[in-house]
TORLUM-730180 format. One record per atom (N, C-alpha, C): residue in one letter; x, y, z. Coordinates in steps of 0.1 Angstrom, whole numbers, plus 5000, padded with zeros to 4 digits. Each point is the difference from the previous one (the first is absolute). Layout:
// residues N
AXYZ/...
This chain:
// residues 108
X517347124608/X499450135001/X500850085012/X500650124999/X500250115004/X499350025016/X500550035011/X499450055014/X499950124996/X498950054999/X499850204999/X499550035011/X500750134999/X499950095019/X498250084997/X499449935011/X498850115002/X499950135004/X499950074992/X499750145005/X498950015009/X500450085007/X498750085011/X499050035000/X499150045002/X498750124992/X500350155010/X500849935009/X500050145010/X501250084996/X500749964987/X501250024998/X500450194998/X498350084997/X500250135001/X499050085006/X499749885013/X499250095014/X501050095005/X499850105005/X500550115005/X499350055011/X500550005013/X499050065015/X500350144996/X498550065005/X500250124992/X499650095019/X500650105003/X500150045016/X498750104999/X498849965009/X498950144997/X500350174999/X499350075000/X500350115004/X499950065013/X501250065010/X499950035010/X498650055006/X498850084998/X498750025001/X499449885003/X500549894998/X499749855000/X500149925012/X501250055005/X500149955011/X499349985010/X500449915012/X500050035017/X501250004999/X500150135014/X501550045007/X499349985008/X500950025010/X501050055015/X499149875015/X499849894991/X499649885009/X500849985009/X499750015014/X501449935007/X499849865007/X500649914991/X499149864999/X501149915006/X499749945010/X500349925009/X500750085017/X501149875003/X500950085013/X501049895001/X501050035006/X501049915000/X499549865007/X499249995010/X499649865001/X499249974994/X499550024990/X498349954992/X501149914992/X498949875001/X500649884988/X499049994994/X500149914987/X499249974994/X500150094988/X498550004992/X499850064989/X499250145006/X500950124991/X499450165010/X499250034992/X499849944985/X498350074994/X500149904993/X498350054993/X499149894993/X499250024996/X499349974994/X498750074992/X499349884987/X498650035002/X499149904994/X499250104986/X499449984995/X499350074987/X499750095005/X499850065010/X499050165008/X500950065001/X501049905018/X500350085006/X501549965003/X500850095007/X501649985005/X499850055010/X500649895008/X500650035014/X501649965008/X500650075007/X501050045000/X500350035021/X500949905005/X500250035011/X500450195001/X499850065010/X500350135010/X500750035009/X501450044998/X500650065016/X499250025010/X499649965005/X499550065012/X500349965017/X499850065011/X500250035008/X500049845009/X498749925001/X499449945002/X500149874991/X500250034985/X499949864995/X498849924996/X499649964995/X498749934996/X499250104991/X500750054990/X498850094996/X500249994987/X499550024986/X500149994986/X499250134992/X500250024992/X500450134994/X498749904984/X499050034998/X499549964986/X499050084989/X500749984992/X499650154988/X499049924994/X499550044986/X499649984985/X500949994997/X500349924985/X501050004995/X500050114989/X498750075001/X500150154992/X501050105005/X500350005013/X500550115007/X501650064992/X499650144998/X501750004995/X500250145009/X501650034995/X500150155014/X501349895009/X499750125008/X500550025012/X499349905010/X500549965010/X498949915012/X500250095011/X498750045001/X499450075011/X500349915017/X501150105005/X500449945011/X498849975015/X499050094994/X498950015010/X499049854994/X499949944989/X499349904998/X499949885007/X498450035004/X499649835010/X500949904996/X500449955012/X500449875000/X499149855004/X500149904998/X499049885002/X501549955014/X499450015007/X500349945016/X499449865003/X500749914995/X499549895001/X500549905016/X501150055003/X500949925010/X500750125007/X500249945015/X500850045012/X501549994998/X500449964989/X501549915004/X500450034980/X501249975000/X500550034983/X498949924995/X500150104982/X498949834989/X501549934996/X499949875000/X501049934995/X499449984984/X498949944997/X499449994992/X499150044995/X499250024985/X498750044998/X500049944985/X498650004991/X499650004988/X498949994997/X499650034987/X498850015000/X499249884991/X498349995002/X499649824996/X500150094987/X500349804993/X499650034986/X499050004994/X499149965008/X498649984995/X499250175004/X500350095009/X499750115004/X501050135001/X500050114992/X500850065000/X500150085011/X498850025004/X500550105010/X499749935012/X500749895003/X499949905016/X501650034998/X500950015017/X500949965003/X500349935009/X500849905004/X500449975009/X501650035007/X500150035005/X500849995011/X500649925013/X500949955003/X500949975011/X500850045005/X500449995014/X501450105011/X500449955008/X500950055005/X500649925007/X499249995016/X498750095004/X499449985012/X499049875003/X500549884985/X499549864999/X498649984997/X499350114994/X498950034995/X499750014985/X499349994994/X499250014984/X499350075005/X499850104981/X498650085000/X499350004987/X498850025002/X499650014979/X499150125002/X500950084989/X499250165003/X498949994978/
């Protein structure tokens, strides 16, 4: 008997790009020392390190939000010092944790 090649099932998926009204723009997500992972998001929500002045701060929407990002939107100030890390439980969507480099943990 003959080796026959398996075809795919994904052989005519196609990513299809939303419509611009769809989007988030103008995130400014991370800084040149931020390591790690700069966003994330659980079934709710996304959250996404913030330029900012200070450091320690995260930037977290709905995952409904489309537009523009409102440069004036609260930020969650979790830490004194860069977030090196964050994510959120799987068991709770809207729990996050976070870590930084000021050698602290948080669960917001």
């Amino acid at each position: 008997m003959a080796w026959r090649f398996k075809v795919s099932k994904y052989k005519n998926a196609v990513g299809v790009v939303p419509r611009k009204e769809d989007w988030l723009s103008d995130i400014k997500v991370g800084s040149p020392q931020s390591c790690g992972n700069l966003i994330k998001a659980s079934a709710a929500f996304m959250a996404f390190n913030v330029e900012n002045r200070g450091g320690g701060s995260l930037g977290v929407m709905p995952l409904s939000s489309k537009g523009r990002f409102d440069p004036n939107h609260p930020l969650l100030h979790a830490h004194s010092d860069l977030v090196t890390d964050f994510d959120f439980s799987p068991f709770d969507d809207g729990m996050l944790a976070t870590g930084s480099t000021d050698a602290c943990f948080s669960l917001q």
